[in-house]
N, C-alpha and C positions, 0 to 999 in steps of 0.2 A: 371248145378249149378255153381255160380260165387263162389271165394272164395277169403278174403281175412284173413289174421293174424288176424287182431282185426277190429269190426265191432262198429261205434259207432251209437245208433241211436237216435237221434235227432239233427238237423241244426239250433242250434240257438245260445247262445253268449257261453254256454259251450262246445258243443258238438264242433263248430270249434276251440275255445281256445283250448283244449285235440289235435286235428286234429294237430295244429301247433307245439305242443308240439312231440306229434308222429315223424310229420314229420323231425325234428329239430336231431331226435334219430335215423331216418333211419327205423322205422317200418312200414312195409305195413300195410294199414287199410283203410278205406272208410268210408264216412259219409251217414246216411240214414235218410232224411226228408221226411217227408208224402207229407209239402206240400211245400212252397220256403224256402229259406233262412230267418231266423225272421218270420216263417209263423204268431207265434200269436201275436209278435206286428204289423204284419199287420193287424190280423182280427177281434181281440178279444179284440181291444181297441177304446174307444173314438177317434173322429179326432183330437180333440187339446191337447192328452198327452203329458206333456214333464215326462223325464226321473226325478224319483226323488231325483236320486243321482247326486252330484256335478260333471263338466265333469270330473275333475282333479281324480276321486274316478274312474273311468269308463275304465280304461287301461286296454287291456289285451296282454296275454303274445307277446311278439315280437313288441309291441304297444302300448306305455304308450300315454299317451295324449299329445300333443305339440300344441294345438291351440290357439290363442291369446283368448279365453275366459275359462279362469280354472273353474272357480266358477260360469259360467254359466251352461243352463241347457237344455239338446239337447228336439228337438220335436221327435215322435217315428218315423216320417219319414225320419229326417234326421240320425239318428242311424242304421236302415233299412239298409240307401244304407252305413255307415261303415260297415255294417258287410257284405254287401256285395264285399265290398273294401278289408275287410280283409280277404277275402274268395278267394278273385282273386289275392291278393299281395303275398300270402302263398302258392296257388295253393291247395289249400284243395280241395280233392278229394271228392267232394258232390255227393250224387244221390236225385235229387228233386222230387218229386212226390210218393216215393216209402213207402210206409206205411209195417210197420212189422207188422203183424199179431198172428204171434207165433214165440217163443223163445224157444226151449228146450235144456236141456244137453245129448248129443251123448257121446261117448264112446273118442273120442280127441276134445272135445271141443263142437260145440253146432251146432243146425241145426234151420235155418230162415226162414218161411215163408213168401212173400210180394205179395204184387198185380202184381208188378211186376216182379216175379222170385223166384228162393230159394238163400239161402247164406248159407255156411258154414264158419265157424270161429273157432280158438282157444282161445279168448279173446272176452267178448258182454260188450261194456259201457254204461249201461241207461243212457242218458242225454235230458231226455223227457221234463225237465221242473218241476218247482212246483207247475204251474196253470194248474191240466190238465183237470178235469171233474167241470164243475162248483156247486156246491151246491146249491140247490131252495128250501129250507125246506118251508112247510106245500102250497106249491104251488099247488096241486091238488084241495084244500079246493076251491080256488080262479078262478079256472075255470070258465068261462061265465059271468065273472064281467070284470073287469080294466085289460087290455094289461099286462101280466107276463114277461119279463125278466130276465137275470140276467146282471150286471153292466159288461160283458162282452162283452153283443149286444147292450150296447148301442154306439150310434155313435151321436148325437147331439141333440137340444135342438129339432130343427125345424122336427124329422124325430118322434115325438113323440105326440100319437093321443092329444087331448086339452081335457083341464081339469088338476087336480094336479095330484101331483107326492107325492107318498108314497117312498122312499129308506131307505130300508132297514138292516143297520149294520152303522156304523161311522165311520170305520176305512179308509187308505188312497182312495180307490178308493170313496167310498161312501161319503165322506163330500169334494172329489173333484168336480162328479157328481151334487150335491148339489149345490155348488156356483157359475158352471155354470148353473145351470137354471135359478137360485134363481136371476143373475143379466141380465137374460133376460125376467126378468117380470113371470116367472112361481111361481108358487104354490107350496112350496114343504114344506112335513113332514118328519123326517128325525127320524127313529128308532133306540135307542141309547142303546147297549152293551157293553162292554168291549172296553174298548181303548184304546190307547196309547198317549195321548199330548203331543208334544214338539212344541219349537219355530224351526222355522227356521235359525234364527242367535240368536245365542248366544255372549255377550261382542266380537259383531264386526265379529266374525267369523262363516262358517256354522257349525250346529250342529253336522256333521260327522264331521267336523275336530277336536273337542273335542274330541268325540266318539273312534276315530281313535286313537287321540295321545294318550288316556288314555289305552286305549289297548281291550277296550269296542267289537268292531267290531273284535277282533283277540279271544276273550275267546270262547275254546273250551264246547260244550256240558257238558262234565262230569265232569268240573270243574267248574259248577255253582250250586247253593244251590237247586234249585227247577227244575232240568235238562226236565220235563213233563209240567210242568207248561208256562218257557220259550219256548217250541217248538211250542205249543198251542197258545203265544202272539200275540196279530191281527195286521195289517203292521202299518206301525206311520202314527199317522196324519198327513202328510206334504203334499208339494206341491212346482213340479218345477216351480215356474210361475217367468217370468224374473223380476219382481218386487222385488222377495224375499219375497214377504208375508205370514203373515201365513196364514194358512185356520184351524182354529177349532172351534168348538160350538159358544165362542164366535163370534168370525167372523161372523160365519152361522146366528146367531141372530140376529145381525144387521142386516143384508138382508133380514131379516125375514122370514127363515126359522122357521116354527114350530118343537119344540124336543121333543121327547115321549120316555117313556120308551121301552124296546124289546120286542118283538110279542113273545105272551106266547103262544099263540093259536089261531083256528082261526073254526066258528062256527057258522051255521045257517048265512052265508055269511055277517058274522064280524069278524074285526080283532081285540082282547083282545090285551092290550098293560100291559104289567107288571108295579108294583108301583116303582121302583127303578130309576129311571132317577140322584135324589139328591146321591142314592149312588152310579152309576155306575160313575158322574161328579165326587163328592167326590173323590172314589179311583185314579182316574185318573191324579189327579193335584196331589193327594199327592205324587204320583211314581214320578211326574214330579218333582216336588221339592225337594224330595230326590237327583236326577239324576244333577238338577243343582246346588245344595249343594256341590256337590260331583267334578262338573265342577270349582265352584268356587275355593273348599281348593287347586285341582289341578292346579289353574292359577293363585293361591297365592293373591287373592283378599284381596284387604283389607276390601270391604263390601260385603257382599253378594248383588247378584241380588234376582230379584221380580218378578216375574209375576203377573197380577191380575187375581182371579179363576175365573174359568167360573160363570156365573151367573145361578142359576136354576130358571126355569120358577115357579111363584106363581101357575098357573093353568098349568094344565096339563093333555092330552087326554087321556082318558083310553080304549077306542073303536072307531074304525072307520067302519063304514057301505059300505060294497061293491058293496051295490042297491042305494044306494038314488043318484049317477051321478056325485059327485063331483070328484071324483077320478077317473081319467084315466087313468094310470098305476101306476105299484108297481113295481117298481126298485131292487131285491137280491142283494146284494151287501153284499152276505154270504161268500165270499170264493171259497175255491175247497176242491177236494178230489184224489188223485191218484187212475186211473183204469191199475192192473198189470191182468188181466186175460188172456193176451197174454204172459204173461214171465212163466218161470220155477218156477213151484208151490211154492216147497221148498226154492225159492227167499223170497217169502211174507207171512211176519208176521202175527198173528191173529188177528190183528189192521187191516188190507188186504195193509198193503204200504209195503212199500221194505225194507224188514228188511237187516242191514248192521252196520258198524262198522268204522264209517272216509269213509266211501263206497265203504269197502270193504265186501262182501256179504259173506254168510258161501256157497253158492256156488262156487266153485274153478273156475277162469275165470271170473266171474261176477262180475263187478263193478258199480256204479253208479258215479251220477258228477250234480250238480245242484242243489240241492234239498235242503233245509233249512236246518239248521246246522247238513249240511253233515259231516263237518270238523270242525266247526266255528260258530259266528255268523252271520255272510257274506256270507256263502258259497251260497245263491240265489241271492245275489247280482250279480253285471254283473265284477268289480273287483272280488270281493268276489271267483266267480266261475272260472276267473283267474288264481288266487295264486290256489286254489284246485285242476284246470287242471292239473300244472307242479309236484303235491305231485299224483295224480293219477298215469300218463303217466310214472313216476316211479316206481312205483307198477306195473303196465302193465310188465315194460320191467324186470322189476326182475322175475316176473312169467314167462312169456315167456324164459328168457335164463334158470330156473329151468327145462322148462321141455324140453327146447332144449339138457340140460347136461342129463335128462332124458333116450331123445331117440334117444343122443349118446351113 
């Protein structure tokens, strides 16, 4: 059995951020990735993502950003090989390929199962990720009709059977998916939920650099009014494309994308589409106009800005038939869900996610790192997960010399 102090497991922009932090402190520990460094933005994304956050936002510890393009926006392959870079400049002690399979708490700390071997530890730091299991609701229903994914597998326009595209959800990855097909001549219908609108620039600058200076991106969880409500919020509409454009409904319509409202159901091999579309656009522009209201009194405008609101469709779908051929896939672009059935029971909440506190878990030793407002509003950002690493990697070494004085 290999053993190290603290064991973090997952290999990707947090779990090596925490790694450097460790190392920086002199504590032994090791990184445990299933599969490479960045495994999911290498497998689990389109080919032409770029990253949505501005690079100048994308620093992480020992590593702030110095490139002659701040305000540009990386592709996921060239991010890939930074983090490979910063994995080799730090000497962060990776083990690739090694997948955990269980996690329990022992009697001095905690015992690990992997494909490749066991690991003991007195310190376990999830940093799995907050995209881990994708979600496919009512996808069963849809068997034996149109090609099922979810916006995970997709990889481009051309590796997708002919015929249109149903996607699913509106938020960032799904009204990205959308506008590349939609300008390669595809067919697409684009089912429309909850979302988030923003511009990409705002009076000249990007929208996180507002976000940022207002202090927007720093506000902890339990210091917002609806702390359930915000954890639940779907990713923002944007999009890194080096233009700086936006991509939302609007946008989507002019390319002509069709908009429908959310898949309420799905029966006798049709998809029911809910009557809300005007109110789900509705709510949507009004958050937004609150939020650049609120951008304005901050930057001391003298007029307030405008956007023009989305426009809602006169007509609008209310079923789609998953026999009659026009449809060739349906696109999820639902999200995810954390699967902890390998960690210490009493880790996970009756929600089944990892219940914790700034990520520090009620089990002694166990902490988390990555995960949507683990800390913050940031904290799954790739900064965000950053600044979180060096407040964890502190808590690490405070428990550890407690129980060093312990069991001196």
């Amino acid at each position: 059995m290999k053993h190290a102090d603290v064991v973090i497991i997952g290999g990707g922009q947090a779990g090596l951020a925490l790694s450097h932090c460790l190392g920086r402190a002199g504590i032994d520990h090791v990184v445990l990735e299933r599969g490479r460094i960045g495994e999911r933005w290498r497998t689990q994304s389109w080919r032409s993502l770029r990253l949505l956050t501005p690079n100048w936002l994308n620093g992480l510890p020992g590593s702030p950003y110095d490139g002659a393009d701040p305000d540009g926006f990386r592709t996921k392959d060239v991010f890939v090989h930074d983090l490979e870079t910063y994995a080799s400049r730090w000497q962060v002690p990776v083990e690739c390929g090694v997948e955990v399979t269980s996690c329990r708490r022992t009697g001095g700390g905690f015992a690990l199962a992997t494909g490749a071997g066991d690991w003991s530890a007195r310190v376990v730091v999830v940093a799995t990720g907050h995209c881990d299991r994708p979600m496919m609701p009512f996808v069963s229903e849809t068997r034996g009709g149109p090609l099922n994914i979810h916006a995970s597998q997709y990889r481009s326009p051309g590796e997708l059977p002919p015929g249109g595209v149903l996607i699913v959800g509106a938020s960032s990855s799904g009204v990205q998916i959308a506008d590349e097909l939609a300008r390669v001549g595809r067919r697409v219908m684009l089912s429309v939920g909850k979302h988030t609108r923003l511009p990409r620039l705002w009076r000249g600058k990007d929208i996180f650099f507002w976000l940022c200076q207002m202090g927007v991106m720093a506000q902890p969880l339990d210091g917002l009014a609806n702390p359930e409500s915000a954890r639940r919020q779907p990713s923002l509409q944007l999009a890194g494309r080096p233009d700086k454009a936006d991509i939302d409904l609007a946008t989507l319509q002019a390319l002509g994308v069709e908009l429908t409202g959310r898949v309420r159901g799905i029966a006798n091999r049709e998809i029911a589409f809910a009557d809300d579309l005007a109110a789900q656009i509705a709510a949507a522009d009004a958050k937004q106009g609150r939020l650049l209201a609120e951008i304005d009194r901050f930057a001391g405008a003298a007029r307030p800005g405008r956007r023009e609101p989305v426009p809602t469709p006169s007509a609008r779908r209310q079923r789609l038939s998953l026999t009659e051929g026009s449809t060739g896939t349906v696109i999820w672009a639902t999200g995810y869900a954390r699967s902890f059935d390998w960690l210490e029971a009493s880790a996970v909440g009756p929600d089944g996610e990892l219940a914790h506190r700034d990520g520090i878990t009620g089990v002694p030793g166990l902490y988390a790192l990555g995960f949507r407002f683990l800390r913050k509003r940031d904290s799954n950002f790739i900064g965000g997960a950053g600044v979180d690493a060096q407040a964890i990697a502190a808590e690490v070494s405070s428990y550890l010399d407690r129980k060093g004085r312990q069991a001196a």
